[in-house]
N, C-alpha and C positions, 0 to 999 in steps of 0.2 A: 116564332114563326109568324110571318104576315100573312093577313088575313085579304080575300078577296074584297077589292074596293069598286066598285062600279060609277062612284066618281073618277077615281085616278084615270082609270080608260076612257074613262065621256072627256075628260080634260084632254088627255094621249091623242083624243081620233079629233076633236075640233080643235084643237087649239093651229095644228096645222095647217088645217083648212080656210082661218081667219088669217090669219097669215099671209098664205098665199092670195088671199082677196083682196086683204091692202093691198098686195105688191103687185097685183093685175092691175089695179084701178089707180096706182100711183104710175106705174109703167106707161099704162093707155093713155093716160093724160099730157106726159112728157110725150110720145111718139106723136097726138093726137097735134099738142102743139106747135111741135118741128115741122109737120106735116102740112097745117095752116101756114107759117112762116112761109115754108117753102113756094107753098100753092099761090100767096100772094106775090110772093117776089118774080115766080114766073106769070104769073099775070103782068106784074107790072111791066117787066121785061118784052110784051107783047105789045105793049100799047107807044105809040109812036108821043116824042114830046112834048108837050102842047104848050104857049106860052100867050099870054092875053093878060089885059087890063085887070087888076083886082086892086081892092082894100084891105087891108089887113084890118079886121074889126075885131077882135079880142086875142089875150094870149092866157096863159095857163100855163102850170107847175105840176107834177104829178110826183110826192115824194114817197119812196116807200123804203123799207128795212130801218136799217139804225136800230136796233135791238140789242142790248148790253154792249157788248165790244164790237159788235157790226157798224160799222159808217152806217149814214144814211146815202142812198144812190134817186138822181131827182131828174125825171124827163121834161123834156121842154115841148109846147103843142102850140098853132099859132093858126089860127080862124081868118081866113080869106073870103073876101062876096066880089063876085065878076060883075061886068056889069047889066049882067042879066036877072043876079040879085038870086043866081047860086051862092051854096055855101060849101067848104071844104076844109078839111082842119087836118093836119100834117104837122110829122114829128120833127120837129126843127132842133138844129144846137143850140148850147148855150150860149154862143158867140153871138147866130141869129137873135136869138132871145135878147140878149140886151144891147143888141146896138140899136132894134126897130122898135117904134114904137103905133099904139093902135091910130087906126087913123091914116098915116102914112099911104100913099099910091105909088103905084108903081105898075111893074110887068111881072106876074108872077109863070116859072115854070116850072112843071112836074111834067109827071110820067105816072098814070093812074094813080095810085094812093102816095108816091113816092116825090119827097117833095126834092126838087133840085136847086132851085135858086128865085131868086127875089131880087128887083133890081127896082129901088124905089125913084120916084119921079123927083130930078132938081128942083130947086125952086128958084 
């Protein structure tokens, strides 16, 4: 016959409860970020398209994953100054990325944070 355990029930009544905590806090975080996604896209979507004078002054790589059998997945960022000597930095392709280089002028357009195109200056 078993005998009364007053751990086996502290185990029984919290272990659910931990559980459930992850999964709120793992939840909120995924709805939290769709939710930001969203929020910016319709922002951006509100903002009419604006196109002027800039430099392309730096660029940047962002790689992340590639863990055991996972690939690695790598975004591209690319740092603009108008000539008011703002600055903006927008997620650009990899196409972008390696045809421009820093330096480069041009006409840059976006739409709030949302970068649209770049049309660099002939020489």
């Amino acid at each position: 016959m078993m005998g009364f355990s007053p751990f086996g029930s502290f185990m029984f009544a919290v272990v659910p409860i931990f559980i459930l905590i992850i999964f709120v806090i793992v939840f909120s975080t995924i709805i939290y970020g769709i939710g930001s996604k969203v929020k910016e896209n319709r922002r951006n979507n509100s903002m009419e398209e604006t196109t002027k004078p800039a430099r392309l002054i730096g660029k940047r790589t962002h790689v992340w994953g590639g863990h055991g059998e996972m690939s690695a997945s790598t975004s591209y960022y690319a740092t603009f100054e108008d000539e008011k000597g703002d600055r903006a930095e927008f997620s650009v392709s990899d196409d972008f990325y390696g045809l421009y280089a820093e330096g480069d002028k041009g006409m840059l357009t976006h739409q709030g944070t949302r970068f649209l195109h770049f049309e660099r200056d002939r020489f």
